[in-house]
N, C-alpha and C positions, 0 to 999 in steps of 0.2 A: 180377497179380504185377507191381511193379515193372520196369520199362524196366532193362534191362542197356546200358549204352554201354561198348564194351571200347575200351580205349587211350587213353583220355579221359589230358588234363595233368591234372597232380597237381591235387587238391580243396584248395581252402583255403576254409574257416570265415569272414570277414570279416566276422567279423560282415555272413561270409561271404559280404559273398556268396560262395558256391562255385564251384569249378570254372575259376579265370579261364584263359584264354590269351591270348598274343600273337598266336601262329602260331610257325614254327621255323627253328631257327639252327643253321648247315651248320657245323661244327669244322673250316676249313683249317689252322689250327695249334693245336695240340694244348698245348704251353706246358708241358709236365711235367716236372720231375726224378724221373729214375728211376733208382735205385740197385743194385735189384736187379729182377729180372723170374722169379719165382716160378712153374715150369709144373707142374702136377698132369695125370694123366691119366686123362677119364671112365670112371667104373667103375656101372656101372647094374646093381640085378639088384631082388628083390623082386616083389610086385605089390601093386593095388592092390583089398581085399575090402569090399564094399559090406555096411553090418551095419543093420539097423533095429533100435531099442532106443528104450524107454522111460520112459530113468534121469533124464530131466532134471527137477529140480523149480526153481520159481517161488519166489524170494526178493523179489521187488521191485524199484521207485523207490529209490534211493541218495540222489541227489541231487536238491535243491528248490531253486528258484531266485526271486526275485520281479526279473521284467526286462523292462521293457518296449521292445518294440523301434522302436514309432513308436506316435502316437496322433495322432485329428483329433478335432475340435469338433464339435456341429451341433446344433439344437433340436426339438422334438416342436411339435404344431401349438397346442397352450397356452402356447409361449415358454418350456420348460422347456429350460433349457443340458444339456448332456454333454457329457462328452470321452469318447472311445473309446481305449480303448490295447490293442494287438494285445500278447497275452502270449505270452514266448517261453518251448516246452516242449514236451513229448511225449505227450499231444498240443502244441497253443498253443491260445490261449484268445482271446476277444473280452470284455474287461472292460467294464463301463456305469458311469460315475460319474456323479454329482449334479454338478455346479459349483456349485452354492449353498451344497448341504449335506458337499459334498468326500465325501460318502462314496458307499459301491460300491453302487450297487444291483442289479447282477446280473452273472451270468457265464457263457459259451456257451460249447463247445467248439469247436474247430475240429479236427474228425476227418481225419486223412491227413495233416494239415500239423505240420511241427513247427517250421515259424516262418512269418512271411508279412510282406510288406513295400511290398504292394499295399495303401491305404484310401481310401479317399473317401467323401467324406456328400454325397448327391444331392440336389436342388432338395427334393425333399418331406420330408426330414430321415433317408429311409432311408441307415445305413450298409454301403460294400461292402467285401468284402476275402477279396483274393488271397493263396492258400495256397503253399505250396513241396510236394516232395516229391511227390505226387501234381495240382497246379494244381487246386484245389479252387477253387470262388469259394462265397462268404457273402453274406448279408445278413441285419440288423435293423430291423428296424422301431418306432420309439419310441414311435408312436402306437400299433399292436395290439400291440406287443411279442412280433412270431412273429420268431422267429429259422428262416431258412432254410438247408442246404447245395443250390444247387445243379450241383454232381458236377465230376467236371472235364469241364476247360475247354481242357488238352491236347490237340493233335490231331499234330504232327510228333515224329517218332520221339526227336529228340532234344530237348526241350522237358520240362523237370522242375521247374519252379518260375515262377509267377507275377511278376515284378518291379514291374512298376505298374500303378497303372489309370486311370481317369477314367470317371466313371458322369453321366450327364445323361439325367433322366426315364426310367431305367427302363432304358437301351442302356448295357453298359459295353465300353472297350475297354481291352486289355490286353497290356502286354508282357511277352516270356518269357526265359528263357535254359532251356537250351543250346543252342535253334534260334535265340534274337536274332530273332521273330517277332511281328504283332500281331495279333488278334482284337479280332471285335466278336462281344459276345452279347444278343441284344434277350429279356429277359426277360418282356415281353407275348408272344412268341410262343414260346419257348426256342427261337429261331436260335442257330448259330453259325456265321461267318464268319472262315476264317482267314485270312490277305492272304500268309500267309509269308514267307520269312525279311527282315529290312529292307533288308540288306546285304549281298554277300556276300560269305562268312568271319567273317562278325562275329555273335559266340556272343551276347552279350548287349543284347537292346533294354533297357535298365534302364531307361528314364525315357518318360514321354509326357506329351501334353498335346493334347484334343480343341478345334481351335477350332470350335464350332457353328454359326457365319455362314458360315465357309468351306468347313464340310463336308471339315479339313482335320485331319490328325495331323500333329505335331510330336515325332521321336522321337532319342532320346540313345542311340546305340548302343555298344560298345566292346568287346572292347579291342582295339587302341587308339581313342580319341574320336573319334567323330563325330557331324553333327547332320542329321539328314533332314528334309524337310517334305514328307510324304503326300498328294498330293489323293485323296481317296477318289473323286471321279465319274468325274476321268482318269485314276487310277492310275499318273500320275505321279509319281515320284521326284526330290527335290532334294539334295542333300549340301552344306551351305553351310557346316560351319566350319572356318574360316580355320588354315593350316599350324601356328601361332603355338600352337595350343591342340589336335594331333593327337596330340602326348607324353603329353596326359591319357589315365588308365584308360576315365574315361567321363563322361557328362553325369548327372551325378547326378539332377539334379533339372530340370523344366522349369516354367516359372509362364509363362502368358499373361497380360498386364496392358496394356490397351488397346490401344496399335497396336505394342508391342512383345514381345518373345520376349523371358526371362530365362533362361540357362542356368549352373546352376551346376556348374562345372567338379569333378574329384575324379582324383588329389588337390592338386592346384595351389591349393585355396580361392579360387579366381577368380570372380564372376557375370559373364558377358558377355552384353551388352543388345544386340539385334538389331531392324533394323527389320523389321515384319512382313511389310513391300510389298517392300521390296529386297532382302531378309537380309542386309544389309550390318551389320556393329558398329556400334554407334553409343556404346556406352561400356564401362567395363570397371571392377568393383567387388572391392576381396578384401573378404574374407569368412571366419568359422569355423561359420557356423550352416549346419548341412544345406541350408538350405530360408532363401527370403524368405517374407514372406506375400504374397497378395494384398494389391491398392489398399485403404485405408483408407476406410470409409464417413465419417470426421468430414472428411478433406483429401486434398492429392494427393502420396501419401507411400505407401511401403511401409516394412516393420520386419525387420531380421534381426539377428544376434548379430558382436561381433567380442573378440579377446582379454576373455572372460568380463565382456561389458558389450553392454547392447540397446542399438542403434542404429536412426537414422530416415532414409530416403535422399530427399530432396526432387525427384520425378518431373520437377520443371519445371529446378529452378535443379544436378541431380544432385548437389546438397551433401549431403554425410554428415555426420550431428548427432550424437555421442553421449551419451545420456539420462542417463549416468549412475547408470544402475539395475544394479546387480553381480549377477552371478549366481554361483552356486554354484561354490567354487573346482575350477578344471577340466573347466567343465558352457561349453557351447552350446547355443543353441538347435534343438531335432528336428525342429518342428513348430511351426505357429503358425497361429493363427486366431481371427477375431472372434466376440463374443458379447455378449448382452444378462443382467448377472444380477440378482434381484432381490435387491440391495443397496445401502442407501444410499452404502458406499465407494466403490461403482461404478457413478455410473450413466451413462446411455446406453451407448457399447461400451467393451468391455474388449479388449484385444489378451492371450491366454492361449496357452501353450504348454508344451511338454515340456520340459525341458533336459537329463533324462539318463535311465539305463536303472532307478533305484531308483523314479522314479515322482512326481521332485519337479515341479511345476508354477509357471511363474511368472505370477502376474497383473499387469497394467497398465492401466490406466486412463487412454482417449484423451484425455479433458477436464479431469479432474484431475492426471496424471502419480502417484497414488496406487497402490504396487503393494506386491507380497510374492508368498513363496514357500510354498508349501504343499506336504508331502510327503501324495501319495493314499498310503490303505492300499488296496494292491493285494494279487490272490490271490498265495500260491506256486501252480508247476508243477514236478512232475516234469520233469528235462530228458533228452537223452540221454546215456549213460554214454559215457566216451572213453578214455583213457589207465585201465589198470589194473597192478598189481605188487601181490606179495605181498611177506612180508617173509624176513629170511631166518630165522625158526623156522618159517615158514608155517602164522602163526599166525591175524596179521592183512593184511587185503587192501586198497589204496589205491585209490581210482573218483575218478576228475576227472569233472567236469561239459563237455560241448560248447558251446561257444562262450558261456555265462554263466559257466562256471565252477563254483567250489565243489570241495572234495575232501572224502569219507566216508573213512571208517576201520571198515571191515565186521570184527567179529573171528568169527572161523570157531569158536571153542569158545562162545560166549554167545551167537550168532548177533541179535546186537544191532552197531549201527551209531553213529559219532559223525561230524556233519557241521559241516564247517569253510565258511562260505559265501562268506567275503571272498578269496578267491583266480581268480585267471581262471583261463584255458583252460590245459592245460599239455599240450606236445607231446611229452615225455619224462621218465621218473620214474629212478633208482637209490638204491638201500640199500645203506649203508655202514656197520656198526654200529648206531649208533644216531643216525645222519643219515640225513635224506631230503634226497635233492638234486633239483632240480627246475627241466626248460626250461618257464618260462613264455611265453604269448602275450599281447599284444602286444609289440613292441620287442626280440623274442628274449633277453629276462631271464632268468637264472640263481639260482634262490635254494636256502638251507639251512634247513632246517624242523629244528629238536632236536625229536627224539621222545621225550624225557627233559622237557623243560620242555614249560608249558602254552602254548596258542596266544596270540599277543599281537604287538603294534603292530611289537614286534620280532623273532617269531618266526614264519614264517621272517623271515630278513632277504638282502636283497637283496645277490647277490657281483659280478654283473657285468651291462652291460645292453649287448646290443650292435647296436640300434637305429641307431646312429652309425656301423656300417660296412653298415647297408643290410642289414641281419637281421633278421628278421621272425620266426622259427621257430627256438629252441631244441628239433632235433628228433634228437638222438642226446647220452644224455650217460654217462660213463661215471667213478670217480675211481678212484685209485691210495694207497690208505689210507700206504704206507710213504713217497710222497715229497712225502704229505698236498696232494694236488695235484687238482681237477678237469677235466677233459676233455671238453669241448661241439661238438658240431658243428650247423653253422644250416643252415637254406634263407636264402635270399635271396630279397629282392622288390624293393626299389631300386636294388641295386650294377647294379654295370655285368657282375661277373661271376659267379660258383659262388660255392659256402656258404663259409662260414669254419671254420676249429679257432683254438679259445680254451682256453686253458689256464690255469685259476686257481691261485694258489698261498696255499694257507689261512693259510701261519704266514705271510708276507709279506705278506698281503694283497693282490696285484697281480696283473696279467693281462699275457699274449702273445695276440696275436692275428693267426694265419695268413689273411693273408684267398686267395683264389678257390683252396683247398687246393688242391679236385680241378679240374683248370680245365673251367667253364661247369658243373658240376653241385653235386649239392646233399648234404649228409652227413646221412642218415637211422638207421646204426644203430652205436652202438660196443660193444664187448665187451675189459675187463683181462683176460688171461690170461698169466701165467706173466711172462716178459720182455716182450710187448709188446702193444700195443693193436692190435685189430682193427675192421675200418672196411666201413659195404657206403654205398654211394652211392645215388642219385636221378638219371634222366637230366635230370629238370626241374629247373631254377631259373631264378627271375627271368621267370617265366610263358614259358620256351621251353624246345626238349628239344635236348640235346645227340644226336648223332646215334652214335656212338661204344659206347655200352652201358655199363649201369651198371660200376661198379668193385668188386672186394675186392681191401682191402689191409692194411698191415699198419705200425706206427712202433712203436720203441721211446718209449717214456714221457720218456726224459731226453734223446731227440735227433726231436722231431717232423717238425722242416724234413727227414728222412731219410725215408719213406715209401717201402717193396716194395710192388709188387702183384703180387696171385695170379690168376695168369690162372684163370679158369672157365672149362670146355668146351662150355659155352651161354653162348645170349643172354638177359639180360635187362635190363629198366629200371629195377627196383628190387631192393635189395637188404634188406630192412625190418626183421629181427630177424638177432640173430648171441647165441648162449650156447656154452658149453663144458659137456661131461658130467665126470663123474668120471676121465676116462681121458687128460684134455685134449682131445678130437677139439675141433674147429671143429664149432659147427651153424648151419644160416643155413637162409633160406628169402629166393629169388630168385623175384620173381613170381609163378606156382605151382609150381617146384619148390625140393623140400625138399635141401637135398645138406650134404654133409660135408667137412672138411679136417684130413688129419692131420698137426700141424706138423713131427712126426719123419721119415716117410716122403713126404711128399708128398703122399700120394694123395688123389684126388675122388673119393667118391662120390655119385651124384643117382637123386632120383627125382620123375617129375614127377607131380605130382597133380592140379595144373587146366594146360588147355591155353590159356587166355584167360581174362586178368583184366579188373577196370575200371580199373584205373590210380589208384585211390585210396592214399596211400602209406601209411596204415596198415591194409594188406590183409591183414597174416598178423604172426603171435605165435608163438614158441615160447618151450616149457619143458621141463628133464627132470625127468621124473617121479621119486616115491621108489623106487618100483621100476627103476629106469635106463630104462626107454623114453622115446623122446619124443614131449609130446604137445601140438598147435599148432592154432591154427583159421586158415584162408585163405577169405577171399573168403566166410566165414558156413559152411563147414563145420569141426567139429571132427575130427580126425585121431590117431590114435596110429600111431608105427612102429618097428618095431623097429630097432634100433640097428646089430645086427649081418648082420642080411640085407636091410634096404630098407624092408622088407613094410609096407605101411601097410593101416590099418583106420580107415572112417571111421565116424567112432561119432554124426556129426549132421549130416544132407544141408543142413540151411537155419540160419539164424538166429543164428549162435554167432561172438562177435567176442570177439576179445584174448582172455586164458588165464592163471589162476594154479591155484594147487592147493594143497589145506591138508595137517596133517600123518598125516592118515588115506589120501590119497590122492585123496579127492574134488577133484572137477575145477570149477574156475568161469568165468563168460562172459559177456558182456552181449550186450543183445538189444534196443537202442532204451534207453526209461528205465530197464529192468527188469534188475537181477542173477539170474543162473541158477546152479543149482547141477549139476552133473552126478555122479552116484552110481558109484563104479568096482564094479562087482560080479564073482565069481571066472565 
């Protein structure tokens, strides 16, 4: 069974990586305008009945994605070229391509993982790669073509994803998050060696690099930046990067290239060159590409990307050359590595890489400068479901893709699906007639999808993006059809403080935007009812938790700068879902519990259903039923309660995230890639 970690910072996707934090930040002033201070008082009654049933049936994959997350080079012992590209999905895949003949010749699963962002190709041509989710490790073999899993790799409680590795003859080492830890596994004898954590408080080892002379790791920790050098015989510890560069998240990347250290900074696009013997800097390169290559077999020169053009950085004279080779509008380079292929356009090395997640490749050509781009046909995957809504005849039901993307349109009466695949990740959905409004990720964008017009270049189109106030997450949105107005609230990842409220105005075309509303926290759920908007907060933003507790509160629509709040009779850190029933009550679900607010009387009532979450902010979902009940899934169980006494009945102990319901009453859910249906029976 998966590792539960309860109280984990909010998970972000970054292309995920997940999970990041700072560490935390004490609230000695508080910075709020309060107008009103709203007190309800706890009213608990109900319980809670445990029910075993076997109504759920299996609908499927929704969503398909073709995305590749990294890929490397490497050849079989006939000189035959590949690139490997780690496919991301649910599972993820290990793709085989020709480089000669560009086409796919084979595809492996990668079971447990549903991305990985560990690769390396070993001296003898075998490929390895680290899994997320379970820390699975792989291998292929080009020469006998056995593809292996073998198992994880995981050993510290808090450790759920493989980050990098580096593989030489057969040993690979590997770093993890959410322990920030590194192993070695010698696959001649299946050792494994944990060294533990690198740092301490620092969740993620993202990056490594084995030097083999020195019997030495070189590892990129964060958040925030740091740079360690390992001696494995003395097991000592170095921490060498300089103050200048501790604001970074992390060291993305590391490359050794002869007596120096390459460490590429994130998100700064900085490379800083260190001497091996001193760790002193010894220079300092920007950059947009992931990753340099290694040294060049034709001279003494390494290759990396900068505003969508390959560049050449002369190791002696550290001149930077640019080639003039354009790449793909809005593509870098991912990856990059040498290869010999049997073509006369290229002979002796080519320098070939990735530049984006569709699977385009760029060749180059050391001695001729002859290149081009080639898009590989890669497989689709299944990815996993995220964000879901129904519509309001609950007819047809909305599934966004994680972290590639993509949104389905499942309709419940043909039980037939249409998949739209050019949209990313999206952290919050609402219907308004016959508008979808939609917080997309990256850049916390805003857009309008007509569900009357067909999909196209213009539709959705894009209403506001607010990337530029350090918003990262469009994750509560909510609009107001009478004063044709939209209402967004963000997480933060760059500002200095809490999320923002954006307010679009449709016939005007133009935005307000309240930046650090709630101050130092984040706006995860809004709900229009009646006269005013209601709000439940996040205690995380900006990778730190406010210490104070989440909020509900409450604005009218035409005076937002005026914001009540409703004091709650608990604690919690997230406020995740808020709807109204038929009767107006408030419903919300706060961490595991479920509670109410009635705007006329005052009154709260709660009931708690889990006593410890994971801290994941999309942890629980409600909706009311046709029959007036409500019914909600938290933390993978689904739930019904009754309305007027408490009573809750849980109708699925594992598996069941987010909640819509069609117009029969049938209940839905997903479950990793796969849509569920759940059968209401008398």
């Amino acid at each position: 069974m998966r590792r539960k970690i309860f109280m984990l910072l909010m998970i972000l996707p970054l292309f995920l990586s997940l999970g990041q934090t700072t560490g935390f930040a004490k609230d000695d002033n508080y910075d709020e305008i309060v107008d009103e201070e709203i007190f309800g008082e706890e009213f608990v009654d109900g319980e809670i009945v445990e029910k075993e049933t076997n109504n759920a049936t299996l609908i499927g994959p929704q969503v398909f994605q073709t995305s590749a997350l990294t890929a490397a080079a490497g050849k079989d012992d006939n000189g035959n070229s590949y690139m490997y590209f780690v496919m991301h999905g649910t599972p993820s895949a290990l793709a085989v391509v020709d480089l000669n003949s560009n086409e796919l010749k084979n595809t492996y699963t990668l079971s447990n993982s549903t991305s990985a962002w560990g690769l390396d190709v070993d001296k003898d041509g075998t490929v390895w790669v680290g899994g997320t989710t379970d820390g699975n490790l792989y291998s292929f073999n080009p020469n006998t073509e056995e593809f292996r899993d073998h198992g994880n790799k995981l050993t510290l409680p808090k450790d759920t994803a493989i980050q990098d590795i580096d593989a030489v003859d057969g040993v690979v080492y590997g770093s993890t998050a959410y322990g920030g830890s590194v192993f070695k596994y010698d696959s001649h004898t299946d050792e494994l060696v944990n060294f533990g954590q690198v740092l301490y408080k620092k969740e993620f080892a993202k990056s490594l690099a084995y030097d083999e002379e020195n019997d030495t790791l070189y590892i990129g920790v964060g958040s925030k930046a740091d740079l360690v050098k390992f001696d494995l015989k003395t097991k000592k510890k170095t921490a060498f990067l300089p103050d200048d560069y501790k604001n970074d998240k992390y060291v993305r990347d590391i490359r050794l290239i002869g007596d120096e250290i390459y460490a590429r900074m994130d998100p700064s696009n900085r490379l800083v060159v260190f001497d091996k013997e001193t760790l002193e800097k010894v220079d300092e390169v920007e950059l947009n590409s992931r990753t340099v290559s290694l040294k060049s077999p034709n001279e003494d020169a390494i290759y990396f990307s900068k505003q969508n053009s390959l560049y050449k950085y002369d190791l002696t004279t550290k001149e930077q050359i640019d080639l003039q080779v354009p790449l793909l509008k809005g593509t870098e380079m991912l990856a990059l590595d040498y290869v010999e292929l049997n073509d006369p356009n290229y002979p002796g090395y080519t320098l070939v890489g990735l530049i984006d997640n569709a699977g385009n490749v760029l060749k180059y050509n050391l001695e001729t400068g002859f290149n081009e781009i080639t898009k590989v046909n890669l497989p689709q995957q299944p990815v996993t479901l995220y964000t879901m809504i129904q519509d309001e005849k609950r007819e047809n039901i909305y599934i966004n893709g994680y972290m590639s993307g993509g949104l389905a349109i499942y309709n419940t009466k043909t039980n037939q699906s249409v998949l739209h695949q050019d949209i990313s990740q999206i952290e919050s959905m609402t219907i308004i007639g016959d508008k979808l409004y939609i917080g997309a990720y990256p850049k916390s964008r805003v857009l309008e999808l007509d569900l009357t017009q067909p999909w196209s270049s213009t539709n959705p189109r894009e209403l506001m993006r607010l990337g530029d106030y350090g918003q990262e997450r469009s994750t509560a949105i909510t609009a107001v059809p009478k004063l044709n107005k939209v209402f967004v609230g963000t997480y933060p990842e760059t500002s200095m403080g809490g999320g923002a409220l954006a307010v679009y105005d449709l016939k005007e075309n133009k935005q307000e935007v309240y930046e650090n509303y709630i101050y130092n926290q984040s706006l995860v759920s809004f709900l229009h009812q009646d006269e005013y908007i209601y709000g439940g907060t996040s205690i995380h933003a900006n990778y730190q938790v406010n210490e104070r507790g989440a909020r509900f509160f409450r604005f009218r629509p035409d005076y937002p700068e005026e914001k009540e709040y409703i004091h709650l009779p608990f604690q919690a850190s997230m406020i995740t879902s808020l709807i109204a029933d038929k009767q107006g009550t408030i419903w919300g679900m706060a961490d595991g519990t479920l509670f109410s607010y009635n705007p006329k009387t005052k009154e709260i009532r709660s009931q708690q259903i889990l006593e410890l979450i994971s801290g994941r902010f999309r942890n629980a979902k409600i909706i009311e039923g046709i029959d007036g009940n409500i019914y909600g899934t938290v933390e993978g169980k689904m739930f019904k309660a009754d309305p007027k006494t408490m009573e809750v009945e849980i109708l699925l102990e594992e598996g069941a995230y987010e909640i819509a319901q069609d117009s029969e009453g049938n209940l839905y859910f997903r479950n990793q890639a796969d849509l569920w249906k759940y059968t209401m029976k008398e």
